[in-house]
N, C-alpha and C positions, 0 to 999 in steps of 0.2 A: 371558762377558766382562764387565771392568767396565762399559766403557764402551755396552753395548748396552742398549736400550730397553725395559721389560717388556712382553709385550703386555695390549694393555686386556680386563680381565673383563668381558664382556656383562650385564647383569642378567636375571635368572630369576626368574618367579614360579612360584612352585609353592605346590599347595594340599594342604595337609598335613589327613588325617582325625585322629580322636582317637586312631586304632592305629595311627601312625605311615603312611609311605607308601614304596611299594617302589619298585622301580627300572622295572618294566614299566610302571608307569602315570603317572609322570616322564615317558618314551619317548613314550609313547600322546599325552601333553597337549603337550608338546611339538612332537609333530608335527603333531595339530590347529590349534594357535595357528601354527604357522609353514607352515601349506602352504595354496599359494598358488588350489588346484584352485577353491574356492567366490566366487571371481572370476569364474571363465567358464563354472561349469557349473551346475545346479540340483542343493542340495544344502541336508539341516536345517539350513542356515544363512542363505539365502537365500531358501528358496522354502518352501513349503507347499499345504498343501491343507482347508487349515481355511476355514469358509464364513463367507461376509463376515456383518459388519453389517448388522441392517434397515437402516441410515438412508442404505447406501451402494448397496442394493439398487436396479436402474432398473426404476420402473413400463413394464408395457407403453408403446409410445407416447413413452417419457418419453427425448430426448435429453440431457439437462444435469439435474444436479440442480436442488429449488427453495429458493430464496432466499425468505425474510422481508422484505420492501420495508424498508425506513428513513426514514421520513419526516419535514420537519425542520420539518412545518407540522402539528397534530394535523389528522384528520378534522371532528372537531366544530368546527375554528375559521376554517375556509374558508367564503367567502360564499356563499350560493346566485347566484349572476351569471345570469340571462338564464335563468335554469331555472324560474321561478314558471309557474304553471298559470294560464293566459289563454284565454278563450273564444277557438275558432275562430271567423276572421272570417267574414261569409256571403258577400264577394264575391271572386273570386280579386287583385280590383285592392288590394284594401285587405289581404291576405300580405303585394304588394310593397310596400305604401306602410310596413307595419308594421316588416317584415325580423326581423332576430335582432339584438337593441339590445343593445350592450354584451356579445357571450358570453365573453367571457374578459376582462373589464374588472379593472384591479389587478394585476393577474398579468404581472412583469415591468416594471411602472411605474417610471420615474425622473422626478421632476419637475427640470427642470433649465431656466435660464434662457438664452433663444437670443436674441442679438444680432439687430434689425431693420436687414435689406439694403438696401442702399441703392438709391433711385431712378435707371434710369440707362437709357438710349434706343441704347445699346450699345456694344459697347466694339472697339478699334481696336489694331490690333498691326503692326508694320513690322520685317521682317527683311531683315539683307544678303542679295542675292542671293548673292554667292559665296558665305559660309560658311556663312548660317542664322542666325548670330547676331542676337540680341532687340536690334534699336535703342531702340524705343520700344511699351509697353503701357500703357493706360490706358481709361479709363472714358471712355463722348460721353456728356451731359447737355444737356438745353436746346434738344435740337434734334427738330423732329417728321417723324419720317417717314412717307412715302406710306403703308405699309402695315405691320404689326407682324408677321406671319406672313411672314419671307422666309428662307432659304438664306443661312450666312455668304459672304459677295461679297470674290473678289482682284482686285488690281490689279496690274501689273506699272508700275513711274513709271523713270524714267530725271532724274537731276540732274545739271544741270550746275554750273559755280560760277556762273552768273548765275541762278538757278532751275530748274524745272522746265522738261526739253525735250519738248516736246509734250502732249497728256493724258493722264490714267491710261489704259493699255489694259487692258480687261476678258478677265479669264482665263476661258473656260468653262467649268461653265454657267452663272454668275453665283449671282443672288440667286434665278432664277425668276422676276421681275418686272421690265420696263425701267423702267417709273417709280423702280424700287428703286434701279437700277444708275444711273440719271441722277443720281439724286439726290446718290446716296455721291459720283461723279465730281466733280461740282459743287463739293461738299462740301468734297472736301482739296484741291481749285484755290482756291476762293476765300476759305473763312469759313476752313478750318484752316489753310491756306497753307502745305500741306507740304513745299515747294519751301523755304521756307525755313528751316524748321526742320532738313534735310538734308544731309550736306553732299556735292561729288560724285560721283556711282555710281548703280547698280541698286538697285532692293530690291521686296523683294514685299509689299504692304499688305493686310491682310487685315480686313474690319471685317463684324461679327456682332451678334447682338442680346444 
């Protein structure tokens, strides 16, 4: 029919000798190149039994082959650090007075310029009771306290719109120290006056070194 399709010729390699090449072994190559058996089975096309490589061979003992290090620092240009030959001390006190100075000095070094923190006698933080949310944080300065070794100290404050109703109550177990806990109380009654910085409601003050 005119109007039908031809069907598409496949391409064929074939390897032709210099005495031309018959039709059995056209057949033969053929069916080598197209069957699909040396996919799933062990076959000269796949497998063998030829003996390896020395260099793939494993030494008794040996799990993993070995690698040649890479190094991006020569040998000869690494310092000796803390490896010099120094008489033993004669008394055991003077090892620890000596120690091991410097053993891996340079090695990973950045010099890098760090900002000086500032002076500060501790800092103070006030969250709404109900949600948690951060009223207020900030730094105390100026003020000396009883002791410098205490436990961050809460308070539980209650405000009203005329101030502060009653004292902070001390949330257990404080700072560790009452001179601590009198202090802080004192403190945001009268010199920080957190009563009125508030405005009112609950909230939980929490002040730390």
């Amino acid at each position: 029919m005119a109007g039908a399709k031809a069907k598409a010729i496949q391409p064929l390699v074939r390897l032709a000798k210099a005495g031309g090449v018959s039709d059995d072994e056209v057949l033969r190559e053929k069916s080598e190149l197209m069957d699909p058996t040396p996919l799933f089975f062990p076959t000269q096309w796949n497998y063998g039994q030829r003996p390896l490589q020395e260099g793939r061979l494993k030494q008794p003992g040996q799990v993993f082959g070995s690698f040649e290090p890479k190094l991006t620092v020569g040998e000869q240009n690494i310092a000796n650090y803390g490896a010099e030959a120094t008489p033993a001390p004669e008394k055991l006190v003077d090892v620890l007075i000596q120690g091991n100075e410097a053993p891996f000095a340079g090695i990973g070094q950045v010099d890098a310029q760090r900002s000086t923190l500032s002076v500060r006698a501790g800092y103070l933080e006030v969250r709404d009771q109900k949600n948690g949310n951060i009223i207020t944080a900030q730094q105390l300065s100026g003020i000396v306290i009883p002791r410098s070794d205490f436990a961050p100290v809460e308070f539980l404050v209650t405000v009203g719109s005329s101030g502060l109703i009653g004292d902070p109550v001390l949330i257990l177990p404080g700072s560790g120290w009452e001179e601590v806990d009198n202090f802080f109380r004192a403190y945001l009654v009268k010199s920080y006056r957190l009563g009125e910085r508030l405005r009112p409601g609950q909230y939980r003050v929490s002040v730390g070194a």
